[in-house]
C-alpha positions as CSV (number, residue, x, y, z in Angstrom):
1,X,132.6,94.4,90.0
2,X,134.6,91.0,90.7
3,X,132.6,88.3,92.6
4,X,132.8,88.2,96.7
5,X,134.9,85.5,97.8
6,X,132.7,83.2,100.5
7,X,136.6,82.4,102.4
8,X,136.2,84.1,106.2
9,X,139.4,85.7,105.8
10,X,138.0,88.3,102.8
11,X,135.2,89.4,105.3
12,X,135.5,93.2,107.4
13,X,136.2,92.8,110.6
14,X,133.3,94.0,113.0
15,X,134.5,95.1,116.6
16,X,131.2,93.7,118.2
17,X,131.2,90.7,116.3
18,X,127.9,92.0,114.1
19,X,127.5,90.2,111.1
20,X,128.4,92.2,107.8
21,X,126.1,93.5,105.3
22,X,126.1,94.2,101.9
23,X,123.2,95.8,100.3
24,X,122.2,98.4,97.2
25,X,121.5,101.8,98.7
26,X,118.2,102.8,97.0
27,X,117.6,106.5,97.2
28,X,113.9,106.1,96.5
29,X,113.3,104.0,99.6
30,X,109.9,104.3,100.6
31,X,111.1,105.5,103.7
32,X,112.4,108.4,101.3
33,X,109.4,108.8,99.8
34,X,107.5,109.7,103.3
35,X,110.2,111.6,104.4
36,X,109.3,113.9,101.5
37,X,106.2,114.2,102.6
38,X,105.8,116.3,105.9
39,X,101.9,117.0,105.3
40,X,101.2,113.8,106.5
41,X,103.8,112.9,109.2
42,X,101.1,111.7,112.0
43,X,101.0,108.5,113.7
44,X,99.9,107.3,110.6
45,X,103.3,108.4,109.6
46,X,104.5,105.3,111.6
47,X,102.2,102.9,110.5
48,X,103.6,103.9,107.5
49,X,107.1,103.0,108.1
50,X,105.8,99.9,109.4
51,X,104.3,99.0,106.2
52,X,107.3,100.3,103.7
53,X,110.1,98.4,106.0
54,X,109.1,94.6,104.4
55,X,109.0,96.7,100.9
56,X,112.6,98.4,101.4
57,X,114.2,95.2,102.5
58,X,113.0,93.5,99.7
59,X,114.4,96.1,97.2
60,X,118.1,95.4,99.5
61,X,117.6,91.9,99.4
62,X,117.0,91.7,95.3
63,X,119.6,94.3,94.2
64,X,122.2,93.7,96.0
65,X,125.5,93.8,94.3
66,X,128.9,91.9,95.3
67,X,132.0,93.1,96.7
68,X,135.4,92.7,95.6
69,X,137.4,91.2,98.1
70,X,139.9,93.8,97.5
71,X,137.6,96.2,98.1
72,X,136.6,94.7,101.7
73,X,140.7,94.7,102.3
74,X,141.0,98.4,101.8
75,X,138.0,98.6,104.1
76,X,140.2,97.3,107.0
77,X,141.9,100.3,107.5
78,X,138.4,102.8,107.5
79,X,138.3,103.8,104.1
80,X,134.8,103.6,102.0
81,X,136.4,102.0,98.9
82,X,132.6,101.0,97.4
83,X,130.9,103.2,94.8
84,X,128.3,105.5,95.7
85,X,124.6,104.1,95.1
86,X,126.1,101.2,94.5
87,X,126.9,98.9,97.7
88,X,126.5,99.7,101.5
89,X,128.9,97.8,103.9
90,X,127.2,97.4,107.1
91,X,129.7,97.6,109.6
92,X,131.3,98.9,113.2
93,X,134.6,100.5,113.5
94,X,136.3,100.7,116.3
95,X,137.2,104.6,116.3
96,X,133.8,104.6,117.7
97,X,134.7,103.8,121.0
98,X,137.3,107.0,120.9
99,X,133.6,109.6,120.2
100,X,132.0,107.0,123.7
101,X,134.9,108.4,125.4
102,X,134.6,112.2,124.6
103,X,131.0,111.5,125.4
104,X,131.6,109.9,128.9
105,X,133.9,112.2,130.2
106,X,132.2,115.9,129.0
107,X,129.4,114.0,130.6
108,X,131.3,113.1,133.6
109,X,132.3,116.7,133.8
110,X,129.6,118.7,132.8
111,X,127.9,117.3,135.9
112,X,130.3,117.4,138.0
113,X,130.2,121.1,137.2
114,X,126.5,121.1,138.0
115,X,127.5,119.6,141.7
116,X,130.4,121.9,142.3
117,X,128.4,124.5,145.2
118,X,125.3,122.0,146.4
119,X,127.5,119.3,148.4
120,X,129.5,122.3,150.4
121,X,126.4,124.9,150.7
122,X,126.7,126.5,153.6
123,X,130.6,126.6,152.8
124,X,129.8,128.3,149.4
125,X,127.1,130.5,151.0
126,X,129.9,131.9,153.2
127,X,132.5,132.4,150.8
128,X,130.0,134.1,148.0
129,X,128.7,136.3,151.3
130,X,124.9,134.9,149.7
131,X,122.7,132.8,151.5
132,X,121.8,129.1,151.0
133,X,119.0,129.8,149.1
134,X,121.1,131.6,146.3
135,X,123.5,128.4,146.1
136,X,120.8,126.4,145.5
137,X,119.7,129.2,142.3
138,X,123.5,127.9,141.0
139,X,122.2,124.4,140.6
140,X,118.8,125.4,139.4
141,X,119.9,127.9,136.6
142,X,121.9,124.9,135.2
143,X,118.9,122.8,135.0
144,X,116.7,125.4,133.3
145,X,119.7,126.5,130.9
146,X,119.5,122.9,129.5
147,X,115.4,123.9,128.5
148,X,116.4,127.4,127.1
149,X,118.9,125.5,124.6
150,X,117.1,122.8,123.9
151,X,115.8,123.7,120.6
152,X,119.4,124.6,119.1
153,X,120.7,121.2,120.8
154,X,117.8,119.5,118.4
155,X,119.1,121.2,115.2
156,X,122.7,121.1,116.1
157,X,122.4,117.1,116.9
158,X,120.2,116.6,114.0
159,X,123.5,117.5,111.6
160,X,125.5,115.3,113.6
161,X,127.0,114.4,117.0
162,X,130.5,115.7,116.7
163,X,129.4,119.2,116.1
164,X,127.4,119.4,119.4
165,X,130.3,117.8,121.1
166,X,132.5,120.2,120.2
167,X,129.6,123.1,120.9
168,X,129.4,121.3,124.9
169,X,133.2,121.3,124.8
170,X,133.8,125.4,124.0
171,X,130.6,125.9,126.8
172,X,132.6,123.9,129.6
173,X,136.3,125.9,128.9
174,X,134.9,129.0,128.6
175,X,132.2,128.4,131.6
176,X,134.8,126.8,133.9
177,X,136.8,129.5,134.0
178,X,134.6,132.3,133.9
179,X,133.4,130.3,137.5
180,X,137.0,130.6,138.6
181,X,136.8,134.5,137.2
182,X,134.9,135.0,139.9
183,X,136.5,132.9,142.5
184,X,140.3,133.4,142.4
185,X,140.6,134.9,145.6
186,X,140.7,132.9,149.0
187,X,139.1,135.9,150.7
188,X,135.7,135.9,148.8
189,X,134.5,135.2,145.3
190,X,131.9,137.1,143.1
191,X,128.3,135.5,142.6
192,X,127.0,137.1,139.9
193,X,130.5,136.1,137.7
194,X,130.0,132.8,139.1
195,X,126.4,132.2,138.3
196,X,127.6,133.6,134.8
197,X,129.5,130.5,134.4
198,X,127.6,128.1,135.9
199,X,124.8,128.9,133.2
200,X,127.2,128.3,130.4
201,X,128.1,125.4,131.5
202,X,124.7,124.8,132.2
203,X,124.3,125.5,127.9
204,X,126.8,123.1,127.4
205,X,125.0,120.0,129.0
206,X,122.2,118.9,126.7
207,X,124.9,118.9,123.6
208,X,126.4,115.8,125.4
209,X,123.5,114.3,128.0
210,X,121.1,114.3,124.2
211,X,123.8,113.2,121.8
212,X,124.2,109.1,123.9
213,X,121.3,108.2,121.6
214,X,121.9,109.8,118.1
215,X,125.9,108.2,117.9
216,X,124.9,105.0,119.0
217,X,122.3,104.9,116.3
218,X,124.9,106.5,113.6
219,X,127.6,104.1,114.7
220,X,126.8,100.9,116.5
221,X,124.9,98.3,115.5
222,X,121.7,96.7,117.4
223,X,123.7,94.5,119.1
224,X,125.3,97.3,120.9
225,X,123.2,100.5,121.1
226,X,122.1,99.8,124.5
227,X,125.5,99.4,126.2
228,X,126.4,102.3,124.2
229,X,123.9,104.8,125.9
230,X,124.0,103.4,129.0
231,X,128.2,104.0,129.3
232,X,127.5,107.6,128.0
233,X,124.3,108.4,129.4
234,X,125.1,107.3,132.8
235,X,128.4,108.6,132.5
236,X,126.2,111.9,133.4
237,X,125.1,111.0,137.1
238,X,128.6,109.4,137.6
239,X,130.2,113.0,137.5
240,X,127.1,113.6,139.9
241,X,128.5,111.2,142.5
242,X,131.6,112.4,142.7
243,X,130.6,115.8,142.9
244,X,129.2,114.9,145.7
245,X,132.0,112.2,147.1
246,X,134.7,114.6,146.1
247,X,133.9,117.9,146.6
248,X,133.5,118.0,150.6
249,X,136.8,117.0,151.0
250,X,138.1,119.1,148.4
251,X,136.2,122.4,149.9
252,X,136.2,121.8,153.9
253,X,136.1,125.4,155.2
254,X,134.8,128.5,153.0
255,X,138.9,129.7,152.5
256,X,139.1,126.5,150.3
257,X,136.3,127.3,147.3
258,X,138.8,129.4,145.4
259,X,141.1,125.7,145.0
260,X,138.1,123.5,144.5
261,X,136.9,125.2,141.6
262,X,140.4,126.2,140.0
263,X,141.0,122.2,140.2
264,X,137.4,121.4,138.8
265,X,138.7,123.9,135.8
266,X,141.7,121.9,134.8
267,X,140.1,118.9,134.8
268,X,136.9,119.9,133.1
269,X,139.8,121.3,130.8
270,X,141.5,117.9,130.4
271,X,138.4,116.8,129.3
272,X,137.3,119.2,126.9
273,X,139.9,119.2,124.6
274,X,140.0,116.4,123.0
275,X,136.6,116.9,122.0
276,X,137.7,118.8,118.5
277,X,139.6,115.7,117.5
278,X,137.3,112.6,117.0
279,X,136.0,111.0,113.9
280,X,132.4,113.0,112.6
281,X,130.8,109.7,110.9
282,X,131.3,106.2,110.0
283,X,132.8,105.4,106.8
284,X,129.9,103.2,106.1
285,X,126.4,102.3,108.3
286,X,126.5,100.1,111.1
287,X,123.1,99.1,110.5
288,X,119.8,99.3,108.0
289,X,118.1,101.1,110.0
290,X,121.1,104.3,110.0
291,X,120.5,104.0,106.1
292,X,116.8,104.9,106.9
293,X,116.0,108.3,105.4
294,X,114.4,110.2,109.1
295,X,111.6,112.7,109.1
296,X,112.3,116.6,109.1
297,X,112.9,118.3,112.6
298,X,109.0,120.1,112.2
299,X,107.4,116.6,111.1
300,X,109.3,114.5,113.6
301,X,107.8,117.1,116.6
302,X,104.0,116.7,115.3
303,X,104.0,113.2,115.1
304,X,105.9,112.4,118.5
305,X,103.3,114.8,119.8
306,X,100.6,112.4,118.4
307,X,102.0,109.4,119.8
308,X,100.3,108.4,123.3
309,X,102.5,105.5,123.8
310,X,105.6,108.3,123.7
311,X,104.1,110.3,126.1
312,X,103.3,107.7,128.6
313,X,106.9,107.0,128.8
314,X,108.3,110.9,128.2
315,X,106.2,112.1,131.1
316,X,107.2,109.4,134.0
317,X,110.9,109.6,132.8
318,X,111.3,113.5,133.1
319,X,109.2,113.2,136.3
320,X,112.1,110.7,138.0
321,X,114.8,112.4,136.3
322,X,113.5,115.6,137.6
323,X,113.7,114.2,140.9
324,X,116.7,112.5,141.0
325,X,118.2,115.8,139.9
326,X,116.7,117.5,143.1
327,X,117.3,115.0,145.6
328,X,120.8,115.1,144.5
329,X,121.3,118.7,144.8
330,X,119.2,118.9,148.0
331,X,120.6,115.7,149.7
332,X,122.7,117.7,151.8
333,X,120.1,119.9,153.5
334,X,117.2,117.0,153.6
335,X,120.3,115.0,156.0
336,X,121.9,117.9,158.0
337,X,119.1,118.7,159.9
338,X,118.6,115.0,161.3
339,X,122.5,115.2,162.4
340,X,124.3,113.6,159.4
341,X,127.2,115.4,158.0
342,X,128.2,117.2,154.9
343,X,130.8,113.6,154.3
344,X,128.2,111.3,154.8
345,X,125.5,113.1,152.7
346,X,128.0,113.3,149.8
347,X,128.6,108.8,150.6
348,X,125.0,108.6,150.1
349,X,124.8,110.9,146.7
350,X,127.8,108.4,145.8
351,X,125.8,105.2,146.8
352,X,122.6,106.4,145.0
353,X,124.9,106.4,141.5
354,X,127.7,104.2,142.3
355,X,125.0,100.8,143.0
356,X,123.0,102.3,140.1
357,X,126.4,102.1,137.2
358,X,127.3,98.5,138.9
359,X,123.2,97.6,137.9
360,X,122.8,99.3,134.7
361,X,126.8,97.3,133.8
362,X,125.0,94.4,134.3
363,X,121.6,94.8,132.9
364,X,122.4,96.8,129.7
365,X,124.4,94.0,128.2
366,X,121.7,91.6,129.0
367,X,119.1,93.8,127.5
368,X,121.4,94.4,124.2
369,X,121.1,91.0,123.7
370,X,117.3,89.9,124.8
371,X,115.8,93.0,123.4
372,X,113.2,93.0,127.1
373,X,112.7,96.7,127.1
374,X,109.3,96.7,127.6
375,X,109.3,94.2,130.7
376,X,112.2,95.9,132.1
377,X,111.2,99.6,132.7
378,X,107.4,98.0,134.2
379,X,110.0,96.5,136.9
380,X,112.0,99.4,137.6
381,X,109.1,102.5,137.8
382,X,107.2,100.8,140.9
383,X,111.0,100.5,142.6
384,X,111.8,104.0,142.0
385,X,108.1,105.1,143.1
386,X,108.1,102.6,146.0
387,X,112.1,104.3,146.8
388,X,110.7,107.3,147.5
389,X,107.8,106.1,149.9
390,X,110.5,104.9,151.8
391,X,112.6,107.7,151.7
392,X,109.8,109.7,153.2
393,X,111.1,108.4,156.7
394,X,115.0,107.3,156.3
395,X,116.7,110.8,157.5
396,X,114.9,110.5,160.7
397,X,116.3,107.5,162.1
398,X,119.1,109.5,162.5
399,X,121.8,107.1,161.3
400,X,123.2,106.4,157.8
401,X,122.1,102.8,157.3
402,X,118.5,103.4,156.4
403,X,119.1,106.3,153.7
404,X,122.3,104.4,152.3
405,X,119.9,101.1,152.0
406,X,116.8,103.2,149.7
407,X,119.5,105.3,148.0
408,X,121.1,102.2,146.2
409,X,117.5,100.6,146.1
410,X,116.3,104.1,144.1
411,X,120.1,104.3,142.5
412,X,119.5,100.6,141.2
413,X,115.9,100.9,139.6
414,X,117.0,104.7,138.4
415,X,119.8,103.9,136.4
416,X,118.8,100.5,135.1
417,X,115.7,102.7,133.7
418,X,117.7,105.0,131.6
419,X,119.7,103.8,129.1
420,X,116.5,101.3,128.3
421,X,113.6,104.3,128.2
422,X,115.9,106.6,125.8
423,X,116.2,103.3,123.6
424,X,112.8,102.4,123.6
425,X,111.9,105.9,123.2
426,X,114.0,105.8,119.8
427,X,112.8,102.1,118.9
428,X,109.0,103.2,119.0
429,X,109.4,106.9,117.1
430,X,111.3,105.3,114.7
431,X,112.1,106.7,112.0
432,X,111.9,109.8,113.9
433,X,115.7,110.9,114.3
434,X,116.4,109.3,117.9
435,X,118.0,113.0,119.0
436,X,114.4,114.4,118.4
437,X,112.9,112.1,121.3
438,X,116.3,112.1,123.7
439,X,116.2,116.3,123.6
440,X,112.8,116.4,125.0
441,X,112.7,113.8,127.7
442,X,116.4,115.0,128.8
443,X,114.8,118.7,128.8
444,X,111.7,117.9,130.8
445,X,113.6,116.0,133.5
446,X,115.7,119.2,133.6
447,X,113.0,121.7,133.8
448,X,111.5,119.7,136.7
449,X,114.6,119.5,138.6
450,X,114.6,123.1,138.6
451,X,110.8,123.7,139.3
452,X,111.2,120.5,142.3
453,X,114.4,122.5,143.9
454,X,112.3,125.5,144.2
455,X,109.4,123.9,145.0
456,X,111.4,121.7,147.7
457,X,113.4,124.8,148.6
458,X,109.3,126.8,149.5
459,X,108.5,123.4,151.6
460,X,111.7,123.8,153.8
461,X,110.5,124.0,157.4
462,X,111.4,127.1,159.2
463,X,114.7,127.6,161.8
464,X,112.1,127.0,164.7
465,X,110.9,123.8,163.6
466,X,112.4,120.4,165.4
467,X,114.8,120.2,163.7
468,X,115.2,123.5,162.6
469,X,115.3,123.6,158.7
470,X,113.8,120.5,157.9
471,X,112.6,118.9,154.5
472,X,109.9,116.5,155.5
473,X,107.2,118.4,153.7
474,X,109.5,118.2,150.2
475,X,110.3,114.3,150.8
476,X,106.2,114.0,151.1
477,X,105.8,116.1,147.7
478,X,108.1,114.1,145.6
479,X,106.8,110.6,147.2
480,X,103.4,111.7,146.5
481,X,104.0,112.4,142.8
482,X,106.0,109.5,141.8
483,X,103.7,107.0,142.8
484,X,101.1,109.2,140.8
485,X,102.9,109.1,137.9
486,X,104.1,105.2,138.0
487,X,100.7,103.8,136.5
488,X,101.8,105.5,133.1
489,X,104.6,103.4,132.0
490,X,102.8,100.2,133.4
491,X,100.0,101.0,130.6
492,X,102.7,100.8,127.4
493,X,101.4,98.1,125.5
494,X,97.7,97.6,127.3
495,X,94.6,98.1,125.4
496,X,95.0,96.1,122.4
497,X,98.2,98.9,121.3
498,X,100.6,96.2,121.5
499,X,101.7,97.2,118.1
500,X,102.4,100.6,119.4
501,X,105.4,99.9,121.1
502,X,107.1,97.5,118.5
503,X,111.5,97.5,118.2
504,X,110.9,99.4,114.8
505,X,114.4,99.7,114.9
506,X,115.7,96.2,115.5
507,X,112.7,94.6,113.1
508,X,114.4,96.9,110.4
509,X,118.2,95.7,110.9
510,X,116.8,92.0,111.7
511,X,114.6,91.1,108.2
512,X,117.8,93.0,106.5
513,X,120.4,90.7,108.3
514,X,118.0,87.9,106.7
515,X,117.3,89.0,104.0
């Protein structure tokens, strides 16, 4: 092949201004080699990669072939015009941002869909002839139908992103309007239809809430993964908040459910189908580290069961994401009794998410760039635990300014947490394939959810109680357990395991930038 020409102007573009790449794409990697070795995928696995990382970017760094530079101009348009085996262009396109879209609003929607009954309960109770109770089994059979599909999400996820978005896109049509099935008629709907579609919509969830991490490693680079997940992943609990915001004055007497969830259907709709239209893959990495062969689906489970540093950051994640989910659903009934109403219950669901997107806009970029992870979450866990102290006592003061104030407090740390736990959760099991890691803390926050509604539901006090109905026993219960579980997360890199929870990730793409 011709020489490269060192002019700018010959040089790919790069939407987020990553520098560009070119290296020989070795097939016998050592990465490779472990890969084909699933007997001994343990955490000795991972010291492993450790080790055959400086040896990998070596063989890039010495056999790396040139470009011709009208090669990299035929590359302008998306094209792959270099040989196979021959020369890897590390690059971003900017059709990436049209799959962040899809992502952030079957996100947006799928969860609005979860928060369709819970802000109007009493409305929905009526309308379905079924008690409270059973509205509350709407929102909990979406959680646990995220843990029944899990394992399909994994495999589905593992083959690629687009194929379990267009999977979460099918689940919300057909769900959506199976909901409105049973709910056509102003005079009454029918709850068993409805709970029908809630669960498949319910299916479709962990496609899109799982996938944040997998396409920002397949198509950003890590100057941008962060911002990435964040805008999808807390695209999620944004659909939450205006579930909640939205909904009460959409549904404002029991008559009015049949409207509210015809007009959730078109828009859930709206957002669906674009899903079967955006780009599968990058014509070329954005990164080394996407060149990085990953372990097998069986391998990658036994060693991230192996890994204590994983599960000291797995367990308190699906413990506050458990409990965000509940509070959110239950929000409602933990304010009504105290005298707040169904309008300013659903402004505090929107101020627990709306302060948390304005922190985790401003934070994510920052933590793109300074790489903090570690030092970040072991801020945010004692705010969330310390939130829910305080929460304990807000609803009986009787007025709004005391739960608004610990909502965005809890909102803030919550959603800061996220993006940066999923990363670091990916960073420190690489090369474990980053959906592997995202499926099972995503599912374990959703399986508590479920287990803390009925468990919160069981702690309701009785009609007799002053005030009738309250939850003071359930805000105890989920105070109680996070500060328990806080410690973990503070214990990540303690002990003289400091190389435990190393960017394995950004080493990788940094030494092959340099090299």
């Amino acid at each position: 092949m011709g020489l490269l020409s060192s002019t700018p102007q010959h040089q790919p573009t790069s939407d987020d201004n990553a520098i560009v790449t070119s290296s020989t794409n070795n097939s016998t990697t050592p990465d490779n080699k472990m890969a084909a070795a699933p007997g001994r995928h343990s955490d000795n696995s991972l010291s492993l990669a450790d080790k055959s990382e400086t040896i990998e970017l070596q063989l890039r760094a010495t056999q790396s072939s040139a470009v011709h530079k009208d090669d990299l101009h035929l590359d302008r348009d998306g094209r792959d015009s270099i040989a196979d085996g021959q020369v890897t262009d590390y690059r971003t396109y900017r059709r990436r941002w049209f799959g962040v879209a899809q992502l952030t609003l079957l996100n947006i929607i799928v969860s609005w869909d979860w928060l369709t009954f819970a802000p109007v309960a009493s409305s929905a109770a009526t309308y379905y002839n079924v008690t409270e109770t059973s509205i509350n089994w709407l929102s909990t059979a979406f959680l646990f139908s995220f843990v029944v599909i899990s394992p399909v999400t994994i495999k589905i996820l593992h083959m690629g992103p687009k194929l379990s978005i267009m999977v979460a896109a099918a689940l919300v049509l057909i769900g959506n309007w199976v909901r409105y099935a049973g709910s056509h008629s102003s005079r009454g709907g029918t709850y068993g239809v409805v709970m029908f579609g809630q669960i498949l919509t319910g299916l479709a969830q962990p496609f899109v809430l799982a996938a944040p991490t997998r396409y920002s490693d397949m198509w950003f680079s890590n100057r941008g993964r962060v911002g990435a997940t964040a805008l999808m992943s807390l695209a999620n609990p944004f659909g939450a908040a205006i579930g909640q915001l939205v909904v009460p004055f959409m549904v404002e007497k029991p008559s009015q459910m049949s409207q509210g969830v015809l007009y959730v259907s078109i828009i859930s709709s709206v957002c669906a189908l674009p899903a079967f239209f955006i780009p599968a893959a990058p014509p070329t990495p954005a990164s080394a580290s996407a060149l990085t062969s990953k372990l097998p689906l069986v391998a990658s489970l036994r060693t991230a069961s192996r890994s204590l540093e994983l599960w000291l950051l797995l367990i308190p994640f699906a413990f506050y994401v458990g409990f965000f989910n509940s509070c959110s659903s239950l929000l409602n009934q933990m304010l009504n009794p105290y005298g707040l109403s169904d309008d300013e219950a659903g402004i505090g669901g929107a101020l627990l998410i709306v302060v948390g997107l304005v922190v985790a806009a401003i934070t994510s970029p920052i933590l793109d760039r300074t790489k903090a992870f570690l030092p970040s979450i072991k801020c945010a866990v004692p705010l969330i635990a310390t939130a829910y102290l305080a929460f304990v006592w807000m609803p009986e003061t009787r007025a709004v300014a005391g739960p608004y104030a610990v909502l965005s407090l809890l909102g803030a740390a919550s959603f800061a947490l996220v993006p940066v736990a999923l990363e670091l959760l990916s960073e420190m099991s690489h090369p474990i394939s980053p959906e592997v890691t995202s499926v099972l803390a995503w599912a374990g926050g959703q399986l508590l959810g479920g287990c803390f509604i009925l468990i919160s539901d069981a702690l309701q006090a009785g009609p007799d109680a002053d005030p009738p109905l309250h939850m003071k026993k359930a805000l105890v219960f989920q105070a109680v357990v996070a500060l328990l579980v806080a410690p973990l997360p503070l214990c990540l890199g303690l002990f003289g395991r400091a190389d435990k929870v190393s960017l394995r990730r950004v080493r990788s793409d940094t030494a092959a930038l340099s090299a």
